[in-house]
N, C-alpha and C positions, 0 to 999 in steps of 0.2 A: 733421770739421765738417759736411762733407755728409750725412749718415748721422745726425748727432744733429737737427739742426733740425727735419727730420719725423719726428720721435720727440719733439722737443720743443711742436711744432706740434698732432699727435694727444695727445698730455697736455690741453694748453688747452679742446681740442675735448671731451675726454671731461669736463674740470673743469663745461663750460659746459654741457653738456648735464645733468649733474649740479644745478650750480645751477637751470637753467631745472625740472627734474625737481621739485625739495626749494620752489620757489618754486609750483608748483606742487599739489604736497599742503595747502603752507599755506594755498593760498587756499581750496582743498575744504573744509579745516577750519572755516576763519572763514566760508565759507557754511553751514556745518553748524552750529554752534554759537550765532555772533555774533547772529541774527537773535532765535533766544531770547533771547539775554541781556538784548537792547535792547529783549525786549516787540515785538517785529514781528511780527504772526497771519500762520501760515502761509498766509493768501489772500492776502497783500501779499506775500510773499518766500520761498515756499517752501526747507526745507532741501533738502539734497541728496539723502538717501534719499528723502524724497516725491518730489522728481522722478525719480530711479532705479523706484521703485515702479511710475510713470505713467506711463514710458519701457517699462518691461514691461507693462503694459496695451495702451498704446498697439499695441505691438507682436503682442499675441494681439488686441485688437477694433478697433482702427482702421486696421488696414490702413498701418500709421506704413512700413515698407519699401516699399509700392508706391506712396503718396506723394512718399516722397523721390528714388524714381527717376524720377516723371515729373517732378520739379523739376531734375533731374540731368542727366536729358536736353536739357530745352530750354536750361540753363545750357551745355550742350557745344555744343550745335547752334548756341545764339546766339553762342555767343564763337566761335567756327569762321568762321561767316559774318561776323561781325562783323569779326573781323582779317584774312580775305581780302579785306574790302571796305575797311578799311581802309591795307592797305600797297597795293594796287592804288591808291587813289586817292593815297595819299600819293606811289610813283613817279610817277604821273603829272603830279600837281601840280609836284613837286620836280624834272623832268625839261624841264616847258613853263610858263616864265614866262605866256605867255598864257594856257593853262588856270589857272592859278594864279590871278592877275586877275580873268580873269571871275568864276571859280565859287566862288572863296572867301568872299565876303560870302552867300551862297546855304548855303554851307558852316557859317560860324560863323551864323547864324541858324537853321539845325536844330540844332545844341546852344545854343543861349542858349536857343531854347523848354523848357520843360519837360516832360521826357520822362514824367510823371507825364498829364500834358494828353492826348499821343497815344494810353495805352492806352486808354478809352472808344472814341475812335474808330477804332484797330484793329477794337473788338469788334464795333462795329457791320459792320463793312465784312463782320469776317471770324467772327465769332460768338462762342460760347465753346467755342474751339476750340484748339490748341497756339499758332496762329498770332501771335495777340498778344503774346504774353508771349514768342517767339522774336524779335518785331522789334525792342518794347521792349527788350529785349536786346544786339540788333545796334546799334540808337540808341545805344545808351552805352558801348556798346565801341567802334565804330567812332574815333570821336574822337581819342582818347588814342593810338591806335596810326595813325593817319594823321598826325597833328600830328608824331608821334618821328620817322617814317618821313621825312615832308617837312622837319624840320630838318636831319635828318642828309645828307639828298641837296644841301638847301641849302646846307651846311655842308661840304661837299667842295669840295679845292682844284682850282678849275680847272686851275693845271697841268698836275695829276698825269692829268688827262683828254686835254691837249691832249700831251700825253706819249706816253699810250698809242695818240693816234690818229697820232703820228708815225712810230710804229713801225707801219703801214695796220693797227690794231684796226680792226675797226668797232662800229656800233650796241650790236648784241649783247655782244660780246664786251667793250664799256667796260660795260656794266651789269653784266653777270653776271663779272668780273674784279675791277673798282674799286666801284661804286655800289652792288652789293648786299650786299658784305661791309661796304662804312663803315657800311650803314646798320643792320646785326646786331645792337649794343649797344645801340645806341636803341633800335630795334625790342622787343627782350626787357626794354626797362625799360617801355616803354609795356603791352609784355602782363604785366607783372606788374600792373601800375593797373588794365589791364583785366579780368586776373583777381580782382581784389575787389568792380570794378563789375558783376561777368556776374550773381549772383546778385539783388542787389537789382535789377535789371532784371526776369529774372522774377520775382521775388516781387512788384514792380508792379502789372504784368500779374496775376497767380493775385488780388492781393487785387481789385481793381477788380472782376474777371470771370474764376473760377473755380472749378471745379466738384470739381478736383481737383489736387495736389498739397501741398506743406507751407505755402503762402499759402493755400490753401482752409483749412487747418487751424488758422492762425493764424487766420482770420476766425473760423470756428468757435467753437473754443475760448476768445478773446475776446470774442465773441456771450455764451456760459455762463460765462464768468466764471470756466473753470479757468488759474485761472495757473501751476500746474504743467505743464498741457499744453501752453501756451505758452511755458514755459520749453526745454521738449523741442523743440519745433518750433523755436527759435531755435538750438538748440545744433545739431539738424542744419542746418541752414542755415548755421549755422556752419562745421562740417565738411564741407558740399559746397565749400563757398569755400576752405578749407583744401587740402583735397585740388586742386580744379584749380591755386594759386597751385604748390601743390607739384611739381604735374607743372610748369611752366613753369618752375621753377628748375633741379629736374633736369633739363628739356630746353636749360636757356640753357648750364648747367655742363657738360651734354659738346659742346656746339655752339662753344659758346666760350671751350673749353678753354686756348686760344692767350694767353688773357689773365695777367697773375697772379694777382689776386684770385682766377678762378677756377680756375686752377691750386693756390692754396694749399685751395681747398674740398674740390679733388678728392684730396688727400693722406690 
């Protein structure tokens, strides 16, 4: 019985990947073909080869790779900083009622502004430079993985605290034993959210004031009116965001292996 269930489990997994696969092509199709049929001019909804065609353009005259790296970059760098600044504040918050208190109305008032508003004045401050579009970035990651972080510290059972310091735990040792591990799950649901918001963060930033990356390109290309080139430029932006959510799955999946869910992924 042992022995057939992950046998029976990678079946599912291969069925599923299959479907997603076959679900797939269809849709390539119906963008390939559907737009003719309906009378849509390719400047409204290009097929799929034109955008392939312009995806290799791009790639021999406009420099399309070393755009997407500097959007790749500053999407790492802001989500990097952004979830260090955010589990830091969230233990901290989650650890001192009074920090909590004070700073939290201070707190939910930088994300109720709109984070659209501060890139202009990044730029000013800091020019058109990486800068803006890294903070932007840190602005709307931060949030989501501090709020996880501080429910989850909130959400621990006192006992199991006043437990361990009976046993003479101290400081340390209750943080890094009980509080940093409850707060694990949360923490990697919050960075997966974060990892969808890193990208539009800097694309913010590039469109406001930028001179390069796949937001300059978007501006561009929207400026002239190619919508194929915009189509491209979305799809990589697309797949930066893909790729970072991915590394963060595969980082939660062997991290917190201990669970079942992801024990059954890891099969």
């Amino acid at each position: 019985m042992s022995v057939a269930r992950p046998a029976m489990l990678q079946l599912g997994v291969r069925r599923m990947v299959v479907a997603s696969a076959l679900l797939f092509v269809i849709f390539l199709a119906a963008w390939q073909w559907l737009p003719g049929l309906l009378g849509i001019p390719p400047f409204i909804i290009p097929s799929v080869s034109l955008v392939w065609q312009e995806f290799l353009h791009m790639l021999a005259r406009d420099r399309l790779l070393f755009h997407t790296g500097i959007t790749a970059m500053q999407v790492g760098v802001g989500f990097i900083l952004g979830v260090m600044l955010g589990v830091l504040c969230g233990f901290a918050l989650g650890m001192s009622p009074t920090a909590e208190f004070v700073l939290s109305p201070y707190i939910l008032a930088l994300q109720i502004a709109p984070k659209v508003a501060f890139a202009p004045l990044f730029i000013i401050w800091f020019g058109y430079t990486v800068y803006p579009k890294i903070l932007v970035c840190i602005l709307i990651v931060f949030f989501p993985v501090m709020i996880n972080v501080l429910g989850a510290v909130r959400a621990l059972d006192p006992d199991v605290v006043r437990l361990a310091k009976s046993f003479t735990a101290n400081r340390f040792q209750v943080f890094w034993k009980i509080e940093f591990p409850a707060a694990m799950p949360p923490l990697f649901a919050g960075l997966r959210i974060a990892a969808t918001l890193a990208v539009i963060g800097v694309l913010v930033g590039e469109l406001v004031g930028g001179n390069m990356g796949l937001g300059y390109l978007l501006a561009f290309s929207e400026g002239a009116g190619e919508t194929a080139k915009v189509f491209v430029t979305i799809i990589m932006l697309t797949l930066i965001g893909i790729a970072l959510y991915g590394i963060v799955v595969a980082v939660e999946t062997r991290v917190l292996h201990y669970l079942p869910s992801r024990a059954r992924l890891a099969i």
